[in-house]
N, C-alpha and C positions, 0 to 999 in steps of 0.2 A: 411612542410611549409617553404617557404623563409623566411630567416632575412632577414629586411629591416629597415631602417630607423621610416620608420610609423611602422613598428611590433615592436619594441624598446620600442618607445615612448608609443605604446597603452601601452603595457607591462608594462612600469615604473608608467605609467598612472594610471594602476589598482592597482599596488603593495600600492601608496598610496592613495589610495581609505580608504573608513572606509565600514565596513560589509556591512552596511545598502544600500551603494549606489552602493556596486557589487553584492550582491542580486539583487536591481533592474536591474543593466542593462543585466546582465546576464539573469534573467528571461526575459525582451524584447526579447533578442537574440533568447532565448529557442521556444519562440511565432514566434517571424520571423520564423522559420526554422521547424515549426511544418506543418505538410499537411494540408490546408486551414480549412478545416470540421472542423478541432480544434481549427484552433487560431480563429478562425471568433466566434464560442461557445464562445470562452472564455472574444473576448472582447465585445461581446450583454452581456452575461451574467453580466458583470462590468459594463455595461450602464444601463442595466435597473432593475436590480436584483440587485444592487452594491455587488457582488460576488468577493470576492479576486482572482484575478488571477490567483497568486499559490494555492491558495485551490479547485479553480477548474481543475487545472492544473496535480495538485496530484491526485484528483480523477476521471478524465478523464485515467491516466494513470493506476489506479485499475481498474477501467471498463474493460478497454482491460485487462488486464493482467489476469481477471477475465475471460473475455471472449475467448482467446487464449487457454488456458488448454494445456494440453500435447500434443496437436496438429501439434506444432513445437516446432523444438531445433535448438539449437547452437551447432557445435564442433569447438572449436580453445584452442590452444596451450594445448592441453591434457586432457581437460576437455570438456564434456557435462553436456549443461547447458537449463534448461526452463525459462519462463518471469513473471515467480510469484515472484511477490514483496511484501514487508510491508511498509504501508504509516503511518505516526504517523503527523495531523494535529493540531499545535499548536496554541492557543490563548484565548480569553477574551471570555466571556459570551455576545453573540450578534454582533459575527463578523464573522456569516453567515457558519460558517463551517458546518452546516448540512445540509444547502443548496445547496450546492459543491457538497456535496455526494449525493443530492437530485436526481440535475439536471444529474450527470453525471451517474447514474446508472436507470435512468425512463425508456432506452432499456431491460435493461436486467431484470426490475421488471415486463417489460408489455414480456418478456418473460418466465419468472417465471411464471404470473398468467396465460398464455396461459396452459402452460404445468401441473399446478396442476389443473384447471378444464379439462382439458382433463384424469388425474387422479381418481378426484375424480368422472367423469362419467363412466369410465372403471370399477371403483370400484363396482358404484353402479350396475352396473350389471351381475356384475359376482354373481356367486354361492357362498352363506356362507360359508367359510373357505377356500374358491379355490384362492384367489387373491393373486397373486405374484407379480405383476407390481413393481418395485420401480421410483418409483419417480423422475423424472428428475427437478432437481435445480441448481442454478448456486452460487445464496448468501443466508446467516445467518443471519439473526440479531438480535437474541437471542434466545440461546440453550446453554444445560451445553456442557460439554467435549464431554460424551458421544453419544449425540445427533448429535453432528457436525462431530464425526468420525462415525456414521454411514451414514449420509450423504454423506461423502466424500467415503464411501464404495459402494455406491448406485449409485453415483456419481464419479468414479474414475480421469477423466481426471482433473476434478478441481473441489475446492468450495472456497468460498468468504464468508471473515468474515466483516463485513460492519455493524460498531458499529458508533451509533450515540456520545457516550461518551466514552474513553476508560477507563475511571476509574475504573469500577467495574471489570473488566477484571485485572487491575495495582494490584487494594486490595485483588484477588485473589493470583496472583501472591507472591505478598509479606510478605504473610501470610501464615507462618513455617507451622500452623496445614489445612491447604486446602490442599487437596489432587485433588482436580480440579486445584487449581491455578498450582501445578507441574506441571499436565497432561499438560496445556494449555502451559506452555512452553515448556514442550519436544515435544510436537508436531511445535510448530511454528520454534524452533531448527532443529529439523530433518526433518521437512519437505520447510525449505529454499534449502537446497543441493537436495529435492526431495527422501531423503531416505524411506523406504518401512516402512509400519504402520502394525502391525500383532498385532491383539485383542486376547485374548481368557479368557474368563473369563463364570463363574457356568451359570451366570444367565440372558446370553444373547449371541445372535451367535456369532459365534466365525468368524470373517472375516482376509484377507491380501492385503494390496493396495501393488501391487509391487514400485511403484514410487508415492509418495505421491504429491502434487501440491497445497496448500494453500495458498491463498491471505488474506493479511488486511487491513483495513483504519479506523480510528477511532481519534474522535477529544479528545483533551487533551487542561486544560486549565491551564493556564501556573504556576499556583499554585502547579499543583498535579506534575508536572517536578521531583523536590526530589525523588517523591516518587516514580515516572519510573526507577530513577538510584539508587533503594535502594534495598536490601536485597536479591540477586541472579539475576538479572536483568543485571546488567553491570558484574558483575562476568562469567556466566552463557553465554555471547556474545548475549542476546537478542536484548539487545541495539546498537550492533554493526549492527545487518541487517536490524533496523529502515532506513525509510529514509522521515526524519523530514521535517515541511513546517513551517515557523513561519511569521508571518505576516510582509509583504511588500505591498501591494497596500493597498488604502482604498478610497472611493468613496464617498464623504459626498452631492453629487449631483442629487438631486430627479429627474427624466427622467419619464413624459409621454411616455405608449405606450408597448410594450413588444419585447421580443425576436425574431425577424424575423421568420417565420415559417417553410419558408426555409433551413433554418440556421440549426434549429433544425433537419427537415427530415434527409438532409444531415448528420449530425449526429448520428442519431437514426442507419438511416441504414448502416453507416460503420458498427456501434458497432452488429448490426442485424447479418450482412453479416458474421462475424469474428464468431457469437454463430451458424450460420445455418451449417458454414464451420465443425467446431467441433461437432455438432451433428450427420452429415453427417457421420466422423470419426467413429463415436461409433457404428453405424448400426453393427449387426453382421454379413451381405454378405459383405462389405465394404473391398477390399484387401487390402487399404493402410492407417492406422491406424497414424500413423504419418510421418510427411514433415522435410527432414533435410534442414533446411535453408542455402547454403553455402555464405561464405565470397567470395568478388571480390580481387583479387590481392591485388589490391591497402588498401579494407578493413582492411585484414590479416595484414597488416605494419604496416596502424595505430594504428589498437588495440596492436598488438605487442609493439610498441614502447610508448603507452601510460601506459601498464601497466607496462613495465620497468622502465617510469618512475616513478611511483605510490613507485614499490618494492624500488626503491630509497630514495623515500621521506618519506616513513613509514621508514625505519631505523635513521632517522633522528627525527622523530616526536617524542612529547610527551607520554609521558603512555595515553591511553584514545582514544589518536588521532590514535597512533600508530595499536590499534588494530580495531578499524572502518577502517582503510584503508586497512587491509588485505580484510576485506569483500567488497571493493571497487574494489577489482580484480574479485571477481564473478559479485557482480554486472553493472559493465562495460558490462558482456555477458548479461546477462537479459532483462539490457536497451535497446543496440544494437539489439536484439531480437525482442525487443517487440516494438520498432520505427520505425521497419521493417515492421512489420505488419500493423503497421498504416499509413506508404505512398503507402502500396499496394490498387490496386483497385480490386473489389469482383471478376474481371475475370483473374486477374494475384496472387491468396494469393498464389499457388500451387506450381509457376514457377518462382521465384524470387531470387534473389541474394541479398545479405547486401551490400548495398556500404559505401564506403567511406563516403558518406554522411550522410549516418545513423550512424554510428560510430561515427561520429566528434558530431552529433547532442545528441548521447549518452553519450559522456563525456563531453556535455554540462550541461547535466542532473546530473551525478555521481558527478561535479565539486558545480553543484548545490544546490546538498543535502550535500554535504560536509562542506561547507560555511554556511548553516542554519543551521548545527552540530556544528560548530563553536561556533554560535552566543548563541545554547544553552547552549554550556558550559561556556563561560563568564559570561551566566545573572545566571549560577550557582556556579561560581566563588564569583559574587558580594556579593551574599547571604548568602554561606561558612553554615548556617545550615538549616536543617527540619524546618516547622515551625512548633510550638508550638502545644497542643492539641486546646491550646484557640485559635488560629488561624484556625483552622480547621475544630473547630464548628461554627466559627463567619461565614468560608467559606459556612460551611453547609446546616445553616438559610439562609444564602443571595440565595442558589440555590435551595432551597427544600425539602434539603435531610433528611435523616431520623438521629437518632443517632447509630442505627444497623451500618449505612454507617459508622459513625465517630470510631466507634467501629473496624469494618470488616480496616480499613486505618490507625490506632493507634497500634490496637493489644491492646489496656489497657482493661480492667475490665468493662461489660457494667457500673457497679456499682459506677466508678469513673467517665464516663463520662455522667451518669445521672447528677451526682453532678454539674460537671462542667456546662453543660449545662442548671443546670437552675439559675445557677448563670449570665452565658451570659447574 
């Protein structure tokens, strides 16, 4: 890009900016530069749905990335890379975050229940004990460990974890004696780089995904934060392949009428075109199983010289920051990736080049989630401890929950927090 005068000033412009108002503009940008099908979803969606921008914006881009699978790759600078991402949707009880996930994943649920009644009619007529079919799925939304890597066995090119709350997944995790919560990290670990998953165990078949391909998105409400960056989680780089959304837009504006329906088709069926494309792939007459997406000249320098600078500015950065921005180097390919796919149209997904365009509009994205990473660790800075068990029951009550939950998120003694509990 040229220096210039106006590239200075924007530049000094931004530097003092406060988080909150380079979040927003940045995300504007992100909306400019997205292929129409998307930003047009996303601002019905904020008019008449009062949908967060970024939360629908985050899960628009799980959608695709759900919906791409090992379909396509990236190679540059030494590495091959796929466009399975992890979204971590932050904010308050009633600021629509399930809604986001709602609208942006409706293609690929009315392609799911296509594919399981087509299943379960297969089923039913085959011969007792004869049925082999497995099951084609694309998203999870509640299965233990086990469950989800047989899916993803049944299901090789990809599966999508697409949690309405990420909490129960967090207290899994953090929690020394869950032998699921482990699992559910080594798998979201080893299957960000796409490494191979091999099972074997007494009392179930024994499977091997040569290249694993998992997606997630899952809302977090800004209480439970602590407890994402506690006890193996930030250790462990789980936290490092997040890439967090924390509330910027908000719509206190009731609007007669709904989402264009246009809007929507258009929508539906990019996301349609990108699942028919990979289904296509899995056929087993099918000679071309996956498409290497290559970089334009021009691509290839940007991404070059953006990640050098990256490798630059992480030697400089803080502990914390330092190590999110090594995974900022993979994730620059994934986004590039998978932004690609979303300004293809269904009769060029095969034939396509990365341009420069998509590049620039992907380190709008990596800059993006970088900056919401920010802003969470300052509002965890503020806080400096855990809250309290009494604050966690008092969370509890206000959202429903059981005390097993305050139990399974504390790690104490149920027996200590019956007490406390009915002292609240």
């Amino acid at each position: 890009m040229e220096i210039t005068k106006e590239t200075i000033a924007t530049d000094l412009d931004f530097l003092t900016q406060d988080n909150h108002k380079k979040l927003k503009d940045r995300l504007s940008l992100i909306i400019q530069l997205l292929p129409k099908q998307y930003s047009d979803l996303i601002e019905e969606a904020f008019t008449y749905k009062r949908v967060p921008k970024e939360y629908l914006l985050s899960s628009i881009l799980f959608a695709v990335s759900s919906s791409i699978g090992r379909t396509f790759f990236i190679k540059a600078l030494g590495y091959k890379n796929y466009a399975n991402c992890y979204f971590a949707i932050i904010g308050s009880r009633g600021d629509n975050k399930t809604e986001a996930k709602k609208v942006a994943t409706a293609p690929i649920n009315k392609f799911d229940n296509k594919h399981y009644k087509e299943f379960l009619e297969q089923k039913q007529d085959s011969p007792d004990n004869t049925f082999t079919l497995k099951r084609k799925q694309t998203l999870i939304q509640n299965a233990t460990i086990e469950a989800a890597l047989k899916v993803h066995s049944d299901n090789p090119n990809s599966v999508g974890i697409c949690l309405d709350e990420m909490h129960s997944l967090i207290n899994k995790m953090i929690n020394p004696s869950s032998r699921d919560g482990a699992e559910w990290r080594s798998f979201f670990l080893e299957g960000y780089t796409n490494d191979h998953i091999d099972i074997a165990r007494k009392t179930t078949d024994s499977f091997r995904i040569s290249e694993s391909y998992p997606t997630l998105i899952g809302g977090l409400q800004n209480e439970f934060i602590p407890f994402l960056f506690s006890k193996g989680n930030l250790e462990s780089g789980f936290i490092d392949r997040l890439l967090f959304t924390t509330k910027i837009t908000s719509n206190t504006k009731l609007k007669r009428g709904e989402i264009n329906p246009e809007i929507l088709d258009r929508y539906n069926k990019s996301i349609k075109h990108i699942l028919e494309y990979k289904k296509q792939s899995e056929h087993e007459d099918e000679p071309f199983k996956q498409f290497h997406l290559f970089l334009s000249s021009e691509a290839e320098i940007r991404l070059y010289n953006y990640t050098q600078d990256l490798i630059y500015r992480q030697e400089k950065a803080e502990p914390i920051l330092r190590e999110y921005m090594a995974k900022m180097q993979i994730s620059i390919h994934k986004l590039s990736l998978l932004v690609s796919i979303m300004s293809m149209t269904p009769e060029s997904l095969s034939d396509v080049k990365i341009t420069a365009q998509n590049v620039q509009l992907a380190i709008e994205l990596n800059e993006f989630y970088l900056l919401n990473f920010k802003v969470i660790l300052k509002e965890m800075n503020n806080k400096k401890s855990l809250p309290t068990p009494e604050d966690i029951i008092k969370l509890a009550k206000t959202n429903g929950a059981s005390q097993k939950a305050v139990v399974e998120i504390t790690g104490l003694h149920k027996g200590t927090i019956s007490k406390k509990w009915n002292k609240s």
